[in-house]
DONUVO-853077 format. One record per residue: residue in one letter; chain; residue number from 1; x, y, z of N, C-alpha, C, O in turn. Coordinates in pm, 1 decimal, m for minus. Layout:
% DONUVO-853077
<"A", "A", NUM, <X, Y, Z>, <X, Y, Z>, <X, Y, Z>, <X, Y, Z>>
...
END
This chain:
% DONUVO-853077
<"X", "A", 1, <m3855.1, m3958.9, 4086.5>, <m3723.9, m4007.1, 4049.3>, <m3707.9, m4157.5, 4072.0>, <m3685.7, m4235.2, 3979.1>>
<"X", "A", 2, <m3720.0, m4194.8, 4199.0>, <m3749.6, m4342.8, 4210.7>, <m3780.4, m4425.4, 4055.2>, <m3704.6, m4490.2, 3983.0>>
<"X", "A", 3, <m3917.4, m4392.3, 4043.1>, <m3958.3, m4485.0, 3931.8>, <m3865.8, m4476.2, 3788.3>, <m3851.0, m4568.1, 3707.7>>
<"X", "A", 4, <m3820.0, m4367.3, 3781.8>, <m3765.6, m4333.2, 3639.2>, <m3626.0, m4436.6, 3691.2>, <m3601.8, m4533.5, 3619.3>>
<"X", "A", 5, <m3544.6, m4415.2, 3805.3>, <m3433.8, m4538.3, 3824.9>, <m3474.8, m4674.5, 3826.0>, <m3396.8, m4760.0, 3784.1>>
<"X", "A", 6, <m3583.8, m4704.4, 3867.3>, <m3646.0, m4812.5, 3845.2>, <m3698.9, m4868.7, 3724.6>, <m3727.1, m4987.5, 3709.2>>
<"X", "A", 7, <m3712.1, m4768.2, 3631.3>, <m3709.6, m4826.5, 3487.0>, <m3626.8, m4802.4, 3406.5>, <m3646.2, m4855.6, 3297.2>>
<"X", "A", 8, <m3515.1, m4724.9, 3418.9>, <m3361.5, m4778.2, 3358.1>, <m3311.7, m4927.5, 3395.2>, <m3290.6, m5024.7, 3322.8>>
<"X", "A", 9, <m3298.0, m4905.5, 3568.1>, <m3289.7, m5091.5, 3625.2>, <m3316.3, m5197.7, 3520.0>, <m3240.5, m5278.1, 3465.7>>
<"X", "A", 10, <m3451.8, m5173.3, 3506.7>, <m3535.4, m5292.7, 3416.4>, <m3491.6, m5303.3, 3303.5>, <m3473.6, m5414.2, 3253.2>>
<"X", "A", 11, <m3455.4, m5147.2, 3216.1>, <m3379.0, m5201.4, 3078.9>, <m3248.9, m5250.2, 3093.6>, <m3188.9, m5332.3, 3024.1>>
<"X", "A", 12, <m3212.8, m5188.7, 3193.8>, <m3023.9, m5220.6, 3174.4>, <m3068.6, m5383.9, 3191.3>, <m3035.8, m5463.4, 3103.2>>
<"X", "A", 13, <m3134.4, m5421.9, 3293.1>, <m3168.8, m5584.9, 3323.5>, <m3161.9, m5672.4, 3196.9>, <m3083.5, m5759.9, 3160.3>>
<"X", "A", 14, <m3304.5, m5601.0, 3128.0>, <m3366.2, m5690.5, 3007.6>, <m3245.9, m5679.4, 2910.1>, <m3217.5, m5782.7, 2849.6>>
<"X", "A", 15, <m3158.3, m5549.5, 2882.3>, <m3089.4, m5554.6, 2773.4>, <m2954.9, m5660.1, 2791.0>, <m2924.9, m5735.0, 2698.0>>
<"X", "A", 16, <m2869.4, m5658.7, 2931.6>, <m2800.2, m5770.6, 2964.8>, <m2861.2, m5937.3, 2952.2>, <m2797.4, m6042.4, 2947.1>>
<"X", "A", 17, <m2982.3, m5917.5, 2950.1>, <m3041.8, m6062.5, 2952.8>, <m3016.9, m6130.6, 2821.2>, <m2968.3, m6238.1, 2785.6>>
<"X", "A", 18, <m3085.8, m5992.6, 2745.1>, <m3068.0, m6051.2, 2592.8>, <m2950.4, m6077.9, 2516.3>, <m2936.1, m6158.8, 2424.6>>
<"X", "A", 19, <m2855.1, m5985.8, 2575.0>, <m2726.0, m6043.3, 2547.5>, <m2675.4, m6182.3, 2528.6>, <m2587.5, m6209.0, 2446.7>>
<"X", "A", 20, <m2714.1, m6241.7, 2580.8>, <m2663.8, m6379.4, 2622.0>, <m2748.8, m6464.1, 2510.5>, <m2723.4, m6579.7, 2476.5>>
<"X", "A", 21, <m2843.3, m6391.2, 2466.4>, <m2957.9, m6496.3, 2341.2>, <m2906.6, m6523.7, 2254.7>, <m2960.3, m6625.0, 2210.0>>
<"X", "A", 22, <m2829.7, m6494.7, 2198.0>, <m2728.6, m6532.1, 2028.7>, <m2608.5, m6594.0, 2093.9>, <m2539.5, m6644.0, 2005.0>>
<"X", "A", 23, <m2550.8, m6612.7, 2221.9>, <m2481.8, m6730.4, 2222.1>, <m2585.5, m6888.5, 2301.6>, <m2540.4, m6999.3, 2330.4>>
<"X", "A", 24, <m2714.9, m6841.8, 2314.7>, <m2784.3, m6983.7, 2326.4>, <m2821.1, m7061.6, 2212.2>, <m2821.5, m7182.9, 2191.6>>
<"X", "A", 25, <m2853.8, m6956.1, 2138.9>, <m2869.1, m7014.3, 2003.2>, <m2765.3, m7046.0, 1910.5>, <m2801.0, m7117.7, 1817.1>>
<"X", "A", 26, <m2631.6, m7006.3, 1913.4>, <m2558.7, m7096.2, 1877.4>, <m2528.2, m7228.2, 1936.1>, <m2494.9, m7248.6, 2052.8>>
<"X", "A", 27, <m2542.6, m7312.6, 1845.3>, <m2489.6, m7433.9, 1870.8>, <m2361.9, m7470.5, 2005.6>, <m2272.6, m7388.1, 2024.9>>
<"X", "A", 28, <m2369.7, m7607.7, 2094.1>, <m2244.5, m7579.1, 2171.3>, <m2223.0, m7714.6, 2084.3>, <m2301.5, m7789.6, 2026.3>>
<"X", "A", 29, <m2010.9, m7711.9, 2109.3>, <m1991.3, m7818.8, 2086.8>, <m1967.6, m7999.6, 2161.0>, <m1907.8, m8103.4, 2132.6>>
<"X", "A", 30, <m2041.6, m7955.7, 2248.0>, <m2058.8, m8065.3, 2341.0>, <m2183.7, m8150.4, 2294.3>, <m2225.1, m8255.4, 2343.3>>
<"X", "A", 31, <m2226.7, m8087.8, 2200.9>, <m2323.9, m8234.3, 2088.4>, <m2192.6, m8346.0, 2035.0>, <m2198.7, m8468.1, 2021.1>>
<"X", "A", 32, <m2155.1, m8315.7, 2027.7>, <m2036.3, m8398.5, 1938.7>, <m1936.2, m8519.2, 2024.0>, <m1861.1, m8524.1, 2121.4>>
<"X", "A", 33, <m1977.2, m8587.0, 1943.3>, <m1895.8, m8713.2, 2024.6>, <m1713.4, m8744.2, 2001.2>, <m1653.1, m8829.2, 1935.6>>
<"X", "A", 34, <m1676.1, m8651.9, 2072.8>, <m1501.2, m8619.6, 2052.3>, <m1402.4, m8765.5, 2104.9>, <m1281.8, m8785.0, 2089.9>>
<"X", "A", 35, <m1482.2, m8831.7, 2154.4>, <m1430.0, m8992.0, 2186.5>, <m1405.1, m9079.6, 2068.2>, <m1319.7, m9167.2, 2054.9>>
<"X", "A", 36, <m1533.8, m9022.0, 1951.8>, <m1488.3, m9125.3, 1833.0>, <m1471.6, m9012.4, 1728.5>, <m1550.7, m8922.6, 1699.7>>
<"X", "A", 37, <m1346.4, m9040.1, 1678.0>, <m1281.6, m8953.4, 1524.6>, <m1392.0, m9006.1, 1465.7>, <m1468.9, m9082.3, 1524.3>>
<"X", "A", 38, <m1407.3, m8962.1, 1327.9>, <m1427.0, m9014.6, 1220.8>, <m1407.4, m8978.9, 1100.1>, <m1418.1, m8860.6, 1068.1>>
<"X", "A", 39, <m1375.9, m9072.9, 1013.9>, <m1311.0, m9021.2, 837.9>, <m1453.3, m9012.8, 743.1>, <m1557.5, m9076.2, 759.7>>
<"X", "A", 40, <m1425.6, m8927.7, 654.1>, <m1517.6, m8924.7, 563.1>, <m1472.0, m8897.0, 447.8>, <m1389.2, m8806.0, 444.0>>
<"X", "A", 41, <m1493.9, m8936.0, 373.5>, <m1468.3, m8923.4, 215.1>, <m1588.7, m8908.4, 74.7>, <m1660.4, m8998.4, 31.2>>
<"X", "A", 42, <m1582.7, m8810.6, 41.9>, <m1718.4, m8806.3, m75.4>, <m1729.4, m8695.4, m148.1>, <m1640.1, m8611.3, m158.3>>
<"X", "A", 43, <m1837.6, m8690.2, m201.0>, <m1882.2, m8544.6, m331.5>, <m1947.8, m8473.9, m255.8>, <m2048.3, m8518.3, m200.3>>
<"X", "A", 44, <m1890.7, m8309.8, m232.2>, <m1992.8, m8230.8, m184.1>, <m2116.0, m8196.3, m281.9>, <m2098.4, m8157.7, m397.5>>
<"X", "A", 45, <m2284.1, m8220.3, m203.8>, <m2371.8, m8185.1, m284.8>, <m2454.1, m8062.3, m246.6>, <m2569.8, m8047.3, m285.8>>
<"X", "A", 46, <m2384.0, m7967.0, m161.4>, <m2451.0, m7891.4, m78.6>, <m2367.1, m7831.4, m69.7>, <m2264.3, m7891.0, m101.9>>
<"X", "A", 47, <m2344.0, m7661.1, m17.5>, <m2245.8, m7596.7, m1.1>, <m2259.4, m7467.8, 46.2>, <m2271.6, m7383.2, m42.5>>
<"X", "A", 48, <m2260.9, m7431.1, 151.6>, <m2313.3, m7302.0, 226.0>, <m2213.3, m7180.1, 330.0>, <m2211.0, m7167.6, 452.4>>
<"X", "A", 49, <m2134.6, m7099.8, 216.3>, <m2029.5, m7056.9, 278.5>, <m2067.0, m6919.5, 343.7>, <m2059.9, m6816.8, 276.2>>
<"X", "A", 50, <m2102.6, m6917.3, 460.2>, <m2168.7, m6831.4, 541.1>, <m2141.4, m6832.0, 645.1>, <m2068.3, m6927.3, 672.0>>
<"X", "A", 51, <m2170.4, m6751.4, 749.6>, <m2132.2, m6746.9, 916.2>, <m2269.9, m6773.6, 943.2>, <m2370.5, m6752.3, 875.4>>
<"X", "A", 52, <m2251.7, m6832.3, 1072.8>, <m2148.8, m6819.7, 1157.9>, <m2098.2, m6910.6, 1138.3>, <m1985.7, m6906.9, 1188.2>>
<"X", "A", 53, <m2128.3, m7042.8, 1065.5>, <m2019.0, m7167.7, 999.4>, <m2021.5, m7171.4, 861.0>, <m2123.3, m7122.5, 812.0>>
<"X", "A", 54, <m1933.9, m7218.0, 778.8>, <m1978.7, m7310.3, 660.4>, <m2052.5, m7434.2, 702.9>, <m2068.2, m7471.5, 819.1>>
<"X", "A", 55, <m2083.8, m7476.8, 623.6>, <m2173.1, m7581.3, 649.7>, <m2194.9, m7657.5, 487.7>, <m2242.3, m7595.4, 392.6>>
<"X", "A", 56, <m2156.1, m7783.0, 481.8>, <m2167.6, m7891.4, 355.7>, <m2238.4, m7986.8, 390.8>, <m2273.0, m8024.5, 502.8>>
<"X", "A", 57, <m2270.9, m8046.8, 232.5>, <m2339.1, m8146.0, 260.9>, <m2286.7, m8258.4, 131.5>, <m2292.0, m8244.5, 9.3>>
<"X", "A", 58, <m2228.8, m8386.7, 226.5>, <m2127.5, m8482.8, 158.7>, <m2206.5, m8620.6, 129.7>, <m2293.2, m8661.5, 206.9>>
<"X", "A", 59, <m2183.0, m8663.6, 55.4>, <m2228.8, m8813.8, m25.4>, <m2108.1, m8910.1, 40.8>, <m2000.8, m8910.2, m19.6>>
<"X", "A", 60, <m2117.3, m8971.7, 131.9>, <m2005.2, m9098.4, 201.2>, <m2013.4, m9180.1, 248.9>, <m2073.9, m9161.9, 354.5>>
<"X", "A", 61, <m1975.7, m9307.4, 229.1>, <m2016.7, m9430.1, 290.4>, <m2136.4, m9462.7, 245.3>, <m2161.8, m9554.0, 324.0>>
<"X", "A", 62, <m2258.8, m9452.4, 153.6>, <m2375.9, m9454.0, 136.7>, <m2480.2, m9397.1, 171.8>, <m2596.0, m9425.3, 140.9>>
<"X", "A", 63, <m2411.0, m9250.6, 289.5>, <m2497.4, m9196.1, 359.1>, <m2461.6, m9036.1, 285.7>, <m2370.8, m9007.0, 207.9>>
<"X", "A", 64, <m2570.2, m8949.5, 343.9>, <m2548.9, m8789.3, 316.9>, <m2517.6, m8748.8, 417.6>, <m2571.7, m8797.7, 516.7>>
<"X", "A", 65, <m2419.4, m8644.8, 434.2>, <m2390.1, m8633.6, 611.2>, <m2365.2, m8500.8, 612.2>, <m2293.8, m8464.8, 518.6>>
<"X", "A", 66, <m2414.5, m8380.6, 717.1>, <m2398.0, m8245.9, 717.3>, <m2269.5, m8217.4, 779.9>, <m2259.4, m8246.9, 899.0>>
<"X", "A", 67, <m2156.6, m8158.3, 712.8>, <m2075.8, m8139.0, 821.6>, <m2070.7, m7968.7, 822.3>, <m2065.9, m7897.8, 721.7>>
<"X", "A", 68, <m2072.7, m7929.5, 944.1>, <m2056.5, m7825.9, 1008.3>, <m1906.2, m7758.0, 983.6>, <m1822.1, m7787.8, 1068.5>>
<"X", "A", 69, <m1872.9, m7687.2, 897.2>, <m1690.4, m7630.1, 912.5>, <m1697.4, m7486.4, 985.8>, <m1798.0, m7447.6, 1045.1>>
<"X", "A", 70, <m1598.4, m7425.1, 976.3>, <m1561.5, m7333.9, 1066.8>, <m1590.8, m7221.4, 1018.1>, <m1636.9, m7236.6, 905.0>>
<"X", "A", 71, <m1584.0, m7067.4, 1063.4>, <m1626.6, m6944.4, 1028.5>, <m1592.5, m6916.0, 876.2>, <m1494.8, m6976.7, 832.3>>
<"X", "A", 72, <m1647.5, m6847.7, 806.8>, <m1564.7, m6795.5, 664.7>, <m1415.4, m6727.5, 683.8>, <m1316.6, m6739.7, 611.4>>
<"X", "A", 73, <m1431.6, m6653.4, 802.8>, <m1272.2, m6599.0, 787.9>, <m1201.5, m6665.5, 810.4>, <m1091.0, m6646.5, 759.4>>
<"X", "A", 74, <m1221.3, m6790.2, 904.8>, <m1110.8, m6890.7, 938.2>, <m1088.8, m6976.6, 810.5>, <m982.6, m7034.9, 788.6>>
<"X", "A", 75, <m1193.8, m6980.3, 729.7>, <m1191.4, m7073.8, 622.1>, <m1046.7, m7015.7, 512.5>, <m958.9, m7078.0, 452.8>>
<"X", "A", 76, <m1077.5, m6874.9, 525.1>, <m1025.9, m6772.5, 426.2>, <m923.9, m6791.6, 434.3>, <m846.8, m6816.9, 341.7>>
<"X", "A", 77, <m899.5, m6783.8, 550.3>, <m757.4, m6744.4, 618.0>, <m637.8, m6872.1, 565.5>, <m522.1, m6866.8, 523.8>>
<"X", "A", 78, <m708.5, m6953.3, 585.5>, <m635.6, m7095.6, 616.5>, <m608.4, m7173.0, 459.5>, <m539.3, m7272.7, 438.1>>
<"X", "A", 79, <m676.7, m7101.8, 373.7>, <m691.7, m7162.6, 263.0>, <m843.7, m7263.9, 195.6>, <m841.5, m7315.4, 83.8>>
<"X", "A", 80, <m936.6, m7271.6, 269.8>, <m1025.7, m7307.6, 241.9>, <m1118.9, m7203.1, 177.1>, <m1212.4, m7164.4, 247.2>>
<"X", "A", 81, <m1112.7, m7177.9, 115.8>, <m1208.2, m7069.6, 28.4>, <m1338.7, m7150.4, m59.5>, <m1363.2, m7266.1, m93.5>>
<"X", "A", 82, <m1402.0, m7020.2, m72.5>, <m1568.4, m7114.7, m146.7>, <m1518.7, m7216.5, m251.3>, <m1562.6, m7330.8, m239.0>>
<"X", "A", 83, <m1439.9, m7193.2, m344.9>, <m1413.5, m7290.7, m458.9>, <m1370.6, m7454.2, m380.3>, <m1436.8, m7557.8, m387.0>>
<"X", "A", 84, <m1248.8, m7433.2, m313.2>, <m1265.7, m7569.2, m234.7>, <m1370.3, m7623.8, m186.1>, <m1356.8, m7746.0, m192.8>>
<"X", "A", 85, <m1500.0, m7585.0, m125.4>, <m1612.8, m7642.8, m63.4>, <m1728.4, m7620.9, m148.8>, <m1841.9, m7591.0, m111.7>>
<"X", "A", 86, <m1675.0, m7644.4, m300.9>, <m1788.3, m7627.8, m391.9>, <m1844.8, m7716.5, m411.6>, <m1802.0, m7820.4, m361.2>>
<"X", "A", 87, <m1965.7, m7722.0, m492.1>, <m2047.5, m7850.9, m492.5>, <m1989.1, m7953.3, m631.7>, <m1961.4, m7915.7, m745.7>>
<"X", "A", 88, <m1984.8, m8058.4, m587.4>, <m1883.3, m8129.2, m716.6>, <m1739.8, m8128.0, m616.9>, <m1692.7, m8014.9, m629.0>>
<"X", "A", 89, <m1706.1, m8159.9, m580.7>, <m1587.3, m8116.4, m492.4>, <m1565.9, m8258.0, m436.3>, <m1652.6, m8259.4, m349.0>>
<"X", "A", 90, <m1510.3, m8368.3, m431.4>, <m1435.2, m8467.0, m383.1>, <m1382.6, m8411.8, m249.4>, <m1308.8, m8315.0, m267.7>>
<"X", "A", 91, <m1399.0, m8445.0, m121.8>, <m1331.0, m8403.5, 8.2>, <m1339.5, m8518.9, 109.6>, <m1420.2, m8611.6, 103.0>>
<"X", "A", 92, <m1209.0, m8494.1, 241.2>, <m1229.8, m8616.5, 275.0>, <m1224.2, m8492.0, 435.6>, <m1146.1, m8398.3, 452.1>>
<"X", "A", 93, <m1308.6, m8527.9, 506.4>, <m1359.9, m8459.7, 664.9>, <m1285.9, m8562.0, 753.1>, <m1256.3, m8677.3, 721.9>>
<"X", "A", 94, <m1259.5, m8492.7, 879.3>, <m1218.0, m8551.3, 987.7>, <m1287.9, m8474.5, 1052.6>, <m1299.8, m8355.7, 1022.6>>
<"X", "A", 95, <m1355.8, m8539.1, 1169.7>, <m1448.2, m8481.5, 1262.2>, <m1498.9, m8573.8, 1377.4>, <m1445.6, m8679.5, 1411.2>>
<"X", "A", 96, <m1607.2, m8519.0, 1430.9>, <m1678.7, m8596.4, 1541.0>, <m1819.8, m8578.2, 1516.4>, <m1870.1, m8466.3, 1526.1>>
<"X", "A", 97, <m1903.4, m8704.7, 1477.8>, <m2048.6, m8720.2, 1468.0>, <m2115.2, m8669.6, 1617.4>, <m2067.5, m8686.0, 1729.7>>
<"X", "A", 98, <m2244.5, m8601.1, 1577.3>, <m2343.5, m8552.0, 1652.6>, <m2397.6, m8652.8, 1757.1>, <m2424.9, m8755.6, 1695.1>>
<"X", "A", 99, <m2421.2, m8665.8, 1871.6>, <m2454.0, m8737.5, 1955.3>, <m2652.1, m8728.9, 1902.8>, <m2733.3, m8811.7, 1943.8>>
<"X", "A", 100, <m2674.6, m8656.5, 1845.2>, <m2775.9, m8587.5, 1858.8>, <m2890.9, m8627.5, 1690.9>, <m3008.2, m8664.5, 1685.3>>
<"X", "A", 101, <m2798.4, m8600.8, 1587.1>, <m2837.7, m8610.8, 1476.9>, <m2770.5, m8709.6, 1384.6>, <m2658.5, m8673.1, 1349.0>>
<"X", "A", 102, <m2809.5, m8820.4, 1339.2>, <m2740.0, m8928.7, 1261.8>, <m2690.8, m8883.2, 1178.6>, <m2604.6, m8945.8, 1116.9>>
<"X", "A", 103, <m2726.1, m8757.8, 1144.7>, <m2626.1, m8741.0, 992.6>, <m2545.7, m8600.2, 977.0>, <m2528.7, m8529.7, 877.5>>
<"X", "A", 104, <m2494.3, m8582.2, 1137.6>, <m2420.9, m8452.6, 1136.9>, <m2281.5, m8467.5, 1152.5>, <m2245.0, m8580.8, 1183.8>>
<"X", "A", 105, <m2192.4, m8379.0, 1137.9>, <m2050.2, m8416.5, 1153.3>, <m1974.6, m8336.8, 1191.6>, <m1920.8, m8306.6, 1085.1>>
<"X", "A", 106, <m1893.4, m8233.9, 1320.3>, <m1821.9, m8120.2, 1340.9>, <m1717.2, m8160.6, 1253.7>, <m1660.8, m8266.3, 1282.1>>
<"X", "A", 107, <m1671.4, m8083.8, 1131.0>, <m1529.1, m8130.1, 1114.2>, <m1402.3, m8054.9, 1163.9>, <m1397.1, m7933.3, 1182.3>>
<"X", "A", 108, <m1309.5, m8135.5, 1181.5>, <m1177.5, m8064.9, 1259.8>, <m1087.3, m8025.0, 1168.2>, <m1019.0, m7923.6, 1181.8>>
<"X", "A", 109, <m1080.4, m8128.5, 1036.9>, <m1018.9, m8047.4, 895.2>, <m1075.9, m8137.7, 827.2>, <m1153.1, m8231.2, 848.2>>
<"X", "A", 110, <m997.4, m8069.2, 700.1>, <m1087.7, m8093.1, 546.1>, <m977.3, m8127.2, 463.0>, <m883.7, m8047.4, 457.1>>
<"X", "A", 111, <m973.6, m8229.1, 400.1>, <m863.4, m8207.0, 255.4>, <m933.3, m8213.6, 161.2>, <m1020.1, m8299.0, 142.8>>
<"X", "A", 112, <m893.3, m8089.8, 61.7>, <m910.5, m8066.4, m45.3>, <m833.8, m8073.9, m196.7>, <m785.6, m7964.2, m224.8>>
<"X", "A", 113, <m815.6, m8156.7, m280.3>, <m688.3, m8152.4, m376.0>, <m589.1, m8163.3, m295.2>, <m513.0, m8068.2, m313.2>>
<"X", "A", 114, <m536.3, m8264.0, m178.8>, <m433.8, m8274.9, m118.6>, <m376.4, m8236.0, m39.9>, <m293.7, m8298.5, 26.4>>
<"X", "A", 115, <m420.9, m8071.4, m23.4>, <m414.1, m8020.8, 98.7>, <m531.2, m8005.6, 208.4>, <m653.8, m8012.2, 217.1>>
<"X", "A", 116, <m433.8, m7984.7, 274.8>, <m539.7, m8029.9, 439.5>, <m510.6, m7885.2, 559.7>, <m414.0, m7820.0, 599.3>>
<"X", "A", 117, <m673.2, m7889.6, 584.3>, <m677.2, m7745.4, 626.4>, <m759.0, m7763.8, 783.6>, <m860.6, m7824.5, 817.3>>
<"X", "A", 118, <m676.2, m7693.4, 844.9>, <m699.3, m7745.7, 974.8>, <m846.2, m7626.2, 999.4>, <m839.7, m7505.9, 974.0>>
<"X", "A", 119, <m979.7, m7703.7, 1057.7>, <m1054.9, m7572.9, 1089.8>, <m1079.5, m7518.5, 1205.0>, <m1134.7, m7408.5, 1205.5>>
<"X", "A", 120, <m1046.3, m7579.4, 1323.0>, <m1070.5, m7523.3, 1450.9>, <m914.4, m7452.6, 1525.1>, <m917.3, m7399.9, 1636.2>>
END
C-alpha cells in the first residue's frame, strides 16, 4: 500500500506542476513599457483573430509593428470584431512598446472608423 500512495503522491505532484505550464507560457505583461504611451497610426497588413490574443500587424511611422490586442471575446464583446482588424484596415493603437522586441506593441485600444474600443 505504501508504494501505490506513493505513486498517486507523484501524480497528484506532477499533475499540479503542470498546471502552472500554460500560464508560463503565456506572455506576462511586464514586457511592456507602461511609462511611455504610444500612438500609432497605419494599414493593417496582418491580421490574426484568435486566442489567446488577436494579434496585427500595422504599417506606421515607417516601421511594421506587431501589436498584441485582447482575447476574441473581449474583442466581440466590445465591438471590435474580425472585419474591424482586417487587413486593409486604417487603425490608430494606443499602447505600450515591448521593452523586449523593437517592433511589438500591447495595445490598450484601437480606433476603428471612429470608434474607439477599449481592450483591456
Amino acid at each position: 500500500m505504501p508504494n501505490r500512495f506513493r505513486s498517486l503522491m507523484l501524480v497528484a505532484s506532477a499533475t499540479l506542476a503542470l498546471a502552472g505550464v500554460p500560464a508560463l507560457a503565456h506572455h506576462g505583461w511586464s514586457t511592456y513599457d507602461e511609462t511611455k504611451p504610444l500612438t500609432l497610426t497605419g494599414k493593417i497588413v496582418e491580421s490574426h483573430y484568435e486566442n489567446p490574443h488577436a494579434h496585427i500587424r500595422i504599417d506606421a511611422s515607417g516601421k511594421r509593428w506587431l501589436a498584441i490586442l485582447a482575447p476574441v471575446s473581449r474583442m466581440e464583446a466590445r465591438g471590435a470584431t474580425a472585419d474591424k482588424v482586417a487587413v486593409g484596415r486604417e487603425v490608430t493603437l494606443v499602447g505600450y512598446a515591448s521593452k523586449e522586441k523593437a517592433d511589438e506593441l500591447r495595445a490598450e485600444r484601437i480606433t476603428v472608423d471612429g470608434k474607439t474600443v477599449e481592450l483591456r
